[in-house]
N, C-alpha and C positions, 0 to 999 in steps of 0.2 A: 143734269141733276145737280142742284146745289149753290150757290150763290157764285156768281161770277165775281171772282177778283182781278181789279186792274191790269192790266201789263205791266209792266216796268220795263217797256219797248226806249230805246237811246232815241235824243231828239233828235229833229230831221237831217238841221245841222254837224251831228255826227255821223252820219249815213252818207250824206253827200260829199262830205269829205272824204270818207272809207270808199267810195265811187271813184273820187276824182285821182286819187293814190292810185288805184288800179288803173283806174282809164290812163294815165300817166304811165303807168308798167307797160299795157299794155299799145299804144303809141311808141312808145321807144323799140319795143318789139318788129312795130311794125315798119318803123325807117327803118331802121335795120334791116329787115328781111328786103325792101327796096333798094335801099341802098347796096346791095350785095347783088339784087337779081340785077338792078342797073349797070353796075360794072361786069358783071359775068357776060350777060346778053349783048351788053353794047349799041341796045337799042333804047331809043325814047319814043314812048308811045303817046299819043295825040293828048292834050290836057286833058280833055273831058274824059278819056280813056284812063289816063292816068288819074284822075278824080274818085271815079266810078269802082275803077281796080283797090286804092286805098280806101274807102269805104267799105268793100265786101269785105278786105284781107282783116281791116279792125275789126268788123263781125264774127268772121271766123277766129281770128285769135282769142277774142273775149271770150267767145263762147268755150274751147278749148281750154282758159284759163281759167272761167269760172268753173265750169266741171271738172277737170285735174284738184285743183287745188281745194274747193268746198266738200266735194265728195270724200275726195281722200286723205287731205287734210285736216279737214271742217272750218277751216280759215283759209284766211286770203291773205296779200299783204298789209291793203288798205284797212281792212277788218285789225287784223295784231295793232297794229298803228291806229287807230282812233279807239285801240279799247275796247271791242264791241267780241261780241258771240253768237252764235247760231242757238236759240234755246227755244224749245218746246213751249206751248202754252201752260202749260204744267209746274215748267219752271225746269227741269230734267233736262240735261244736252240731247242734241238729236243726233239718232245714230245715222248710221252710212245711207243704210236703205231711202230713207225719210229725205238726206243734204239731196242724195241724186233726183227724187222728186221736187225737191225745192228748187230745184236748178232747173229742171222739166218746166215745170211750171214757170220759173223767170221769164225762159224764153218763151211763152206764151205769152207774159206779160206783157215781153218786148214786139213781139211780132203782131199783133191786135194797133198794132199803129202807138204803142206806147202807152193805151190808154190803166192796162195796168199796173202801171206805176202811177199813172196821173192820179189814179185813184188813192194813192195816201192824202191828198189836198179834201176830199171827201167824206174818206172815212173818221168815224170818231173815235178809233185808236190807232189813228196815222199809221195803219195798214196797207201792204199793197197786194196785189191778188195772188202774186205767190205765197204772201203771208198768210193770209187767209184757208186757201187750199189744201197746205201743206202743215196749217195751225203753229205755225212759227214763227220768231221773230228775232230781231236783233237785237239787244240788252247790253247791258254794261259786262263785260266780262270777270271773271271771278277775279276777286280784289279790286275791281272799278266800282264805282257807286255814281248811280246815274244823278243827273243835276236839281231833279227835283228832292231825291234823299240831302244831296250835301245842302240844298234852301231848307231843308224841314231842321237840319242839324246845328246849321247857323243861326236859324229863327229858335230853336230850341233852347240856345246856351245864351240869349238874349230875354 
């Protein structure tokens, strides 16, 4: 009910950044857990073995990280770092209940072959289907002003 007003969702370019930060956390995480079961076991398992194994373990740690940290948090570290927030369509922060669905729903997005992510290329508020789902989004976090505000600000005082 009532007129739909825009998002003021952070561009994609700060999203993929606030990914890449985490995905960087969490890779170091994960030599590390290697590197420690390697010296402990004393044993080196076959490449594709060892391929296969760092694959699942970076699954399982993200997944672990993103839930610890979004849920009970409501931030990441990629997120504090690029500026960005976890907000309701509303515009309202999303509380506990709402992050651990959003994060349910990630991994849905993830496990569908990725396609629910691929789907912010598609959507017309570069949404992805967690977004969607769980009616949330990522935004400039309070005292950030997203790039299309500081262009309307610039063009404004011109």
């Amino acid at each position: 009910p009532g007129i739909d007003v825009p998002l003021k969702n952070a561009p994609l370019a700060r999203r993929i950044s606030s990914a890449a930060i985490d995905s960087a956390i969490v890779a170091a995480a994960c030599a590390s857990f290697g590197f420690i079961f390697w010296e402990v076991a004393g044993i080196q398992p076959p490449r594709i073995q060892s391929v296969g194994l760092a694959a699942g373990f970076f699954g399982l740690f993200w997944a672990a990280y993103q839930y610890l940290l979004l849920v009970h948090s409501g931030s990441t570290l990629g997120l504090r770092l690029a500026g960005l927030a976890l907000t309701r369509f509303d515009g309202s922060p999303a509380h506990r209940k709402l992050r651990r669905w959003r994060v349910f729903a990630s991994f849905l997005s993830a496990i569908s072959l990725g396609m629910g992510y691929v789907w912010v290329f598609l959507d017309e508020d570069s949404l992805c289907w967690h977004d969607r789902i769980t009616r949330t989004y990522l935004g400039p976090a309070a005292g950030q002003s997203s790039s299309a505000e500081k262009n309307e600000a610039v063009s404004s005082r011109s």
